[in-house]
C-alpha positions in Angstrom: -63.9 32.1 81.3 -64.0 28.3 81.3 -62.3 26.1 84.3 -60.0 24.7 81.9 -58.6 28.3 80.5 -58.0 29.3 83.5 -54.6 27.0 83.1 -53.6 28.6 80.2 -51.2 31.3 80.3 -52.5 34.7 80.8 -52.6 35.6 77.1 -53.9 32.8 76.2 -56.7 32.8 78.6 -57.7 36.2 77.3 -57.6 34.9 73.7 -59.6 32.2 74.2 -62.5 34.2 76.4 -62.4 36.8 73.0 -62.9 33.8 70.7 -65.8 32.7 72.7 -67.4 35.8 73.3 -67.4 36.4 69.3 -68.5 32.8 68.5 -71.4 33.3 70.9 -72.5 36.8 69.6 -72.8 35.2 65.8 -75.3 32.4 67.3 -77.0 34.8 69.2 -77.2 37.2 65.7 -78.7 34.3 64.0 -75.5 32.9 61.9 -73.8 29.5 61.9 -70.4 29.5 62.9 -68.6 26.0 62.6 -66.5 25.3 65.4 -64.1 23.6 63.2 -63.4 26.6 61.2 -62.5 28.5 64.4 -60.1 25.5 65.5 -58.5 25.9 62.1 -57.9 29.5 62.7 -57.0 29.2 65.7 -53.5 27.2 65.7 -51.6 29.3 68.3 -53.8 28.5 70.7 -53.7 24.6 72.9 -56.8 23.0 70.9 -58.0 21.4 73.4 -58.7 24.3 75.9 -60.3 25.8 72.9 -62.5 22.7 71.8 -63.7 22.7 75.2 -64.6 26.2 75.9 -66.9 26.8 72.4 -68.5 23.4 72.9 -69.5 24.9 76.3 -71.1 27.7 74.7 -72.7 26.8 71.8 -74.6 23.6 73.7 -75.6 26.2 76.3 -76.9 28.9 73.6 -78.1 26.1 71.1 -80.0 23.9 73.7 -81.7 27.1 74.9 -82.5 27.4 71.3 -84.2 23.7 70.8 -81.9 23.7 68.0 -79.2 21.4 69.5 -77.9 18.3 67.4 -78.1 14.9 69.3 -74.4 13.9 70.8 -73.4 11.5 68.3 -73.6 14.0 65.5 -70.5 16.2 67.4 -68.6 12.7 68.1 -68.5 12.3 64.1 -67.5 15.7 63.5 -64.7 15.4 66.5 -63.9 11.5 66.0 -60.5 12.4 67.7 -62.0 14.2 70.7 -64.5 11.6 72.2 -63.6 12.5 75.5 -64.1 16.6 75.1 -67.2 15.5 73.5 -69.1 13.6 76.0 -68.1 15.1 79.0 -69.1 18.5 77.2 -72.2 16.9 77.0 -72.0 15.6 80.4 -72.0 19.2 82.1 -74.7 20.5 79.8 -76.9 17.9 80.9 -76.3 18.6 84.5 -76.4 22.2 84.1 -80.1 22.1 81.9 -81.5 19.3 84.3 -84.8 20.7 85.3 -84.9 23.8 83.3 -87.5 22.1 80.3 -89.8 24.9 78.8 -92.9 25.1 80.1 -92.2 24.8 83.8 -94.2 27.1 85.4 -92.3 29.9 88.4 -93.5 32.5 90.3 -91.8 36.1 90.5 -93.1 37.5 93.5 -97.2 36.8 93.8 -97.8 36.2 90.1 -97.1 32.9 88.7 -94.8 33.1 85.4 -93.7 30.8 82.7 -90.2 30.1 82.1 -89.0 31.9 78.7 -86.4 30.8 76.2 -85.7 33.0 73.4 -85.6 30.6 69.9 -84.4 32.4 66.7 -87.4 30.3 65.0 -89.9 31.3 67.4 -92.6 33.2 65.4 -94.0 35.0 68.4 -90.4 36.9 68.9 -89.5 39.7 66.3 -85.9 39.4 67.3 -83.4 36.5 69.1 -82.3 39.6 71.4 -84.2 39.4 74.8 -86.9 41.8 74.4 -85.8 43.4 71.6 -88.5 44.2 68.9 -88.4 45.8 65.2 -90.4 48.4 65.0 -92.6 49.3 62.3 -91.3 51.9 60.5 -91.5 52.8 56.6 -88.6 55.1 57.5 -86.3 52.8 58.9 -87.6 49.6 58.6 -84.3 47.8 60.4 -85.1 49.8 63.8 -84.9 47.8 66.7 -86.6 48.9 70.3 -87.0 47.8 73.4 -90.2 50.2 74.6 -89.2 54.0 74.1 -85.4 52.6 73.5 -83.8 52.5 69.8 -81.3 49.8 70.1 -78.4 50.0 68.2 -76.3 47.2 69.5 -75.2 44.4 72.1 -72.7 45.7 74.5 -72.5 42.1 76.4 -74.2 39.0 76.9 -73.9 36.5 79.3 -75.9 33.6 81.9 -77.5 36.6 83.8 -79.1 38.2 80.5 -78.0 41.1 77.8 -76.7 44.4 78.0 -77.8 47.0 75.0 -76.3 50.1 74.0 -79.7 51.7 73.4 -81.1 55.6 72.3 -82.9 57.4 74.7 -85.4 59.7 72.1 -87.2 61.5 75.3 -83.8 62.7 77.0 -81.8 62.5 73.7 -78.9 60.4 75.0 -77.1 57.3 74.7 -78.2 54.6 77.3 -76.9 51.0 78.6 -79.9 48.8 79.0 -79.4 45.8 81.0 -82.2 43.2 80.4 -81.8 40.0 82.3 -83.1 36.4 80.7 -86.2 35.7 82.8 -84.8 32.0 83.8 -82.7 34.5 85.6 -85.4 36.1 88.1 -87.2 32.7 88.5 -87.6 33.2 92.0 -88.6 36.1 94.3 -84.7 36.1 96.3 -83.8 36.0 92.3 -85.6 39.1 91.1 -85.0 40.8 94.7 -81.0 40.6 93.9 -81.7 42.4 90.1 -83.7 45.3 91.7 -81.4 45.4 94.2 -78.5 46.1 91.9 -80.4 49.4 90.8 -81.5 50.7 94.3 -77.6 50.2 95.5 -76.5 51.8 92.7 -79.0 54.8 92.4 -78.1 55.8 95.9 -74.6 56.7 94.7 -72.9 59.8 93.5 -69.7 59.7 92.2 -67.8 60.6 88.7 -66.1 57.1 89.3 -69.1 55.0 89.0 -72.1 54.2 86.6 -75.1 56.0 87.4 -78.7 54.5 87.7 -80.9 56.8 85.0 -84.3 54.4 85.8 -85.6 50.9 86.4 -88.6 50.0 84.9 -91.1 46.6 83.9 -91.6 46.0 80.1 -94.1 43.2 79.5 -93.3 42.0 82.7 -89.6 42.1 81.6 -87.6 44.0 84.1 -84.4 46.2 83.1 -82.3 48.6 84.1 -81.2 51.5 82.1 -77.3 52.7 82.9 -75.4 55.2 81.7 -73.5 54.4 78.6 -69.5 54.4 78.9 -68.2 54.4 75.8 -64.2 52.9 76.0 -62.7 49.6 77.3 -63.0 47.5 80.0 -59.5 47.8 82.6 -58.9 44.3 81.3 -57.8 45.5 77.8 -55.0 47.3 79.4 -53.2 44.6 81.3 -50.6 43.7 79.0 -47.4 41.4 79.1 -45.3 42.7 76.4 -46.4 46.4 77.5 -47.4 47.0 81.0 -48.2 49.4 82.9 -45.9 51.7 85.0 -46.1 51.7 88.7 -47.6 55.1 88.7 -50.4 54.8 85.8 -51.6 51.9 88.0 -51.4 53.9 91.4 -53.2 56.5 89.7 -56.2 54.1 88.4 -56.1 51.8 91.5 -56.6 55.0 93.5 -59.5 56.1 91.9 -61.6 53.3 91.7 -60.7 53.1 95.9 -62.3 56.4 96.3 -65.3 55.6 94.0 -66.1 52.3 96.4 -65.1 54.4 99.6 -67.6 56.6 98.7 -70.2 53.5 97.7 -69.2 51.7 101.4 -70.1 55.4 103.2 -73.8 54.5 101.9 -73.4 51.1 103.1 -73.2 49.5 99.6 -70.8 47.1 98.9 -70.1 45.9 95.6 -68.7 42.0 95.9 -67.2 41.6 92.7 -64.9 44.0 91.6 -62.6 43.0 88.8 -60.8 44.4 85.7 -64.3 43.8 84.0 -66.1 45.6 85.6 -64.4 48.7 85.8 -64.3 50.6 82.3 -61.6 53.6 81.0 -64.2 56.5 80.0 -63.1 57.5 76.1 -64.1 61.4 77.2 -63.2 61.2 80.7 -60.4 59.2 80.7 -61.6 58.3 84.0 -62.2 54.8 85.5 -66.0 54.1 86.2 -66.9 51.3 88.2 -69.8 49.2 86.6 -72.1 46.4 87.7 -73.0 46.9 91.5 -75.1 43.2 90.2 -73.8 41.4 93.6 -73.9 44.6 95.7 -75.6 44.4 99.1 -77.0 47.6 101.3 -74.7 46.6 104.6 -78.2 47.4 107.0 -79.5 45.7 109.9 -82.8 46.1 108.0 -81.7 44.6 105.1 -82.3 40.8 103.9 -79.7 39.1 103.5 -80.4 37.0 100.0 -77.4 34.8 100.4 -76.9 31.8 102.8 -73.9 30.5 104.3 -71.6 27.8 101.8 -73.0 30.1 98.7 -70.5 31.1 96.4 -70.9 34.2 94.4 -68.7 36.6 92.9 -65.6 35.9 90.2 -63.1 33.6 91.7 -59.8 34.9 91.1 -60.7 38.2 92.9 -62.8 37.1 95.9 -61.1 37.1 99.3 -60.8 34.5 101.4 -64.0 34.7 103.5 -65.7 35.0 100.4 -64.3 32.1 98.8 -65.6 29.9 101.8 -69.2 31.5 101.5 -69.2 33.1 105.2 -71.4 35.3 103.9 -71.7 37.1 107.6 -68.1 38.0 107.6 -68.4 39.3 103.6 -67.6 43.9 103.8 -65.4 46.5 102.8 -62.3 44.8 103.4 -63.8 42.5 100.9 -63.9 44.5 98.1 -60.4 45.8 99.3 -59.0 41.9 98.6 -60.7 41.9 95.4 -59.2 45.9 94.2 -55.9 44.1 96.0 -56.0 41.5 92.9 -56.5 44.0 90.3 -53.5 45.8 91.5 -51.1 42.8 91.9 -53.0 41.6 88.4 -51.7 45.3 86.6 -48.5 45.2 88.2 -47.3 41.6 87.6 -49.6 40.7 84.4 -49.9 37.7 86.0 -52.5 36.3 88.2 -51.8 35.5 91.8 -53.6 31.9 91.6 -53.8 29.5 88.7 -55.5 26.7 88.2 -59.3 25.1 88.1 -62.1 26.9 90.3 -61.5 24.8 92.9 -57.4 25.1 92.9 -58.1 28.6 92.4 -60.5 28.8 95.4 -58.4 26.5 97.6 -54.9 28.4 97.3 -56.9 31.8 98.1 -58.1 30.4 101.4 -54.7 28.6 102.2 -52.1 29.6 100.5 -49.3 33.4 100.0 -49.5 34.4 96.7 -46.0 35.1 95.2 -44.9 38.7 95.5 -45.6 40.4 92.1 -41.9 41.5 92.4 -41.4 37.5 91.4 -42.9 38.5 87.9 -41.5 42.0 87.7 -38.1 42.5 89.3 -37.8 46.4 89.1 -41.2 46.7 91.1 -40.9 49.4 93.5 -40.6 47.7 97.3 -43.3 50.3 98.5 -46.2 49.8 95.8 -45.5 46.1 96.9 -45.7 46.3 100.1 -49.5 48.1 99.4 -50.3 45.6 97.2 -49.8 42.7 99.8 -51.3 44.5 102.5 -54.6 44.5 100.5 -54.6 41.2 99.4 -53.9 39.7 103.0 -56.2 36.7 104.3 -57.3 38.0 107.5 -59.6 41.3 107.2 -58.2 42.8 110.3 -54.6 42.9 108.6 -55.9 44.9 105.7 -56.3 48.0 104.6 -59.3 49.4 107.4 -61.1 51.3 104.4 -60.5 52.5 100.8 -59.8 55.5 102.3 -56.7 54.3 104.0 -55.8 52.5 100.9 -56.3 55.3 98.5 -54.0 57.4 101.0 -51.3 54.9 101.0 -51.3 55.1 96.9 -51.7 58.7 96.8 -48.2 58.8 99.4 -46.4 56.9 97.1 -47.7 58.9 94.0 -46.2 62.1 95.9 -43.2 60.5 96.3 -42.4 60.2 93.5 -43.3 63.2 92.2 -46.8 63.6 91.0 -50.3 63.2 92.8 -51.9 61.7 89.5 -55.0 64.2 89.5 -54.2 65.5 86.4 -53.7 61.8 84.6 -55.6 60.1 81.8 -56.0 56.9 80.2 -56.2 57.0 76.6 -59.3 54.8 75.2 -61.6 53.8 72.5 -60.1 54.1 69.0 -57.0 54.8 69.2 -56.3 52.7 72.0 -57.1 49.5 69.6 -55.0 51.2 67.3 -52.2 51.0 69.7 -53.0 47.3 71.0 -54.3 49.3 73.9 -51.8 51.0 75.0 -52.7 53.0 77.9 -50.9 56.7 77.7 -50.9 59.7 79.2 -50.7 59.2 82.7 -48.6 61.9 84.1 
């Protein structure tokens, strides 16, 4: 999500990431959207928020491309938006400052040359990062990356791609994360990726996204996942149709004993948000993805951040996070961050607003607004958990997700139900229902 649409109204916000997300998937499938045409279509939505955000993405996916018109070439196609224009330009230029092809890296011992994948570069069968057609008189259209039949993009984003891919060996659906290599340009870089998959192997749990391999393809590393076929939490949080109380205890109490279980191995995941936890179609079940920030809590263990680095997703990060004190960063941590999810599915609304840095400020320094502000009916109890989570000093959290699962799982029985039985409905008929979430009983 850009700085600016994180002003907009919640709604809003969310429209405008979906708008992006599809106008960067057609560039990256090799088609030519105008931006124009989107603006045109697009009249419910502040214009200028808009403007801003899809400028942002295709300068990024374009310049990465060498296929970027010069600046004055946007200012005649925007003559009334000069000023979105240049500074758009303005922050790609800061951002790209130093990244020209041909600089040469080194990944570990070996020296290695920075790659950009161009949609006119002869030497790469596909504009997908390591994707390849194979040759095939059968299926001429099939796609691979190494044993892998690729049958689609489940994401993209700065770090790299994410396939939904065919295992033919194991016969089984697979998610295959392949990261750009401007991503691993440096040995703390590439030490972070494979870390993701050691953190995440370790664990055993129905609540969270098993590790099937990692593995080296043309010196392109990966990671193949298990594939979770629903939606991501965030599809569920809904204004005009939110969740009850005990739907959301039921989910928030899941996910707390899927991390409790990752924090007994001494893995903590760092940015847990509605994106990162998907509703299984089968299972119904939440399954926490992405342990990509996770870090093995060990004495032994080197510590790849340094102190004043930000990392994580804003809006969710706790306070000592959001000031970089990367020592003081643990459980309780990713207790804050579940906190937010729950206030976020309660309310619908976000505790902060505002730029990155309003957003960063206000979690350090400022009470957010009970989420009874935003919903009046809200139970005083499922509050009172909710704050407790979110509070700024770790000691006056929740000690473990343990505790905090317990706490939702007392308030579940009192009103009548334990929520083991419940189930989120996904997938199909989900969009069918504007993802409605139902069957939590």
């Amino acid at each position: 999500m850009s700085d600016d649409a994180k002003s907009l109204p919640f709604q809003a916000a969310r429209e405008v990431d979906r708008i992006c997300d599809e106008f960067e998937s057609q560039i990256q499938a090799g088609k030519q959207p105008r931006i124009e045409d989107i603006l045109a279509g697009s009249t419910e939505i502040d214009r200028n928020h808009l403007l801003q955000s899809l400028l942002r993405v295709e300068l990024e996916l374009l310049g990465r491309q060498s296929q970027l018109s010069p600046q004055n070439s946007y200012e005649k196609r925007f003559p009334q938006d000069l000023e979105i224009v240049r500074r758009a330009f303005s922050e790609w230029r800061k951002k790209s400052a130093g990244t020209e092809p041909g600089n040469q890296t080194r990944i570990g011992n070996a020296p290695r040359r920075k790659e950009t994948v161009s949609l006119n570069n002869p030497a790469v069968e596909s504009s997908r990062i390591g994707v390849r057609k194979k040759q095939s008189s059968e299926n001429p259209d099939l796609e691979t990356f190494g044993k892998f039949q690729v049958k689609r993009v489940l994401g993209k984003g700065g770090f790299g791609t994410v396939y939904h891919a065919y295992d033919p060996q194991l016969d089984r659906d697979v998610a295959v994360k392949v990261p750009l290599l401007s991503s691993l340009d440096t040995p703390e870089l590439l030490e972070r990726f494979l870390r993701e998959a050691r953190a995440t192997a370790t664990l055993r749990h129905a609540n969270i996204c098993p590790v099937y391999e990692i593995g080296e393809l043309d010196q392109q590393p990966y990671i193949v996942m298990a594939f979770i076929q629903g939606l991501p939490l965030s599809a569920f949080i809904n204004p005009d149709k939110p969740l009850t109380e005990r739907q959301v205890a039921i989910i928030i109490r899941k996910v707390a004993l899927a991390l409790e279980t990752a924090h007994r191995e001494n893995v903590i995941h760092r940015d847990i948000k509605p994106d990162n936890i998907m509703i299984d179609r089968k299972s119904k079940e939440p399954v926490v993805m992405d342990f990509g920030l996770a870090r093995r809590d060990s004495s032994q263990d080197t510590h790849l951040t340094q102190e004043g680095q930000i990392m994580g997703t804003p809006i969710y990060m706790p306070p000592e996070q959001a000031k970089g004190e990367v020592d003081k960063i643990g459980p309780r941590s990713d207790i804050y961050s579940l906190g937010v999810i729950l206030y976020e599915m309660l309310s619908c609304e976000r505790p902060f607003k505002g730029s990155i840095a309003e957003v960063l400020g206000a979690i350090v320094r400022d009470e957010p607004d009970p989420p009874s502000q935003h919903r009046p009916d809200l139970d005083p109890t499922m509050e009172a958990i909710c704050l407790k989570a979110m509070a700024k000093k770790p000691e006056d959290r929740y000690q473990s997700m343990a505790e905090l699962a317990q706490a939702l799982g007392d308030f579940l029985k009192g009103t009548g139900t334990s929520g083991e039985n419940a189930v989120v409905e996904s997938g199909e008929n989900a969009n069918k229902k504007t993802e409605e979430p139902a069957g939590l009983t």
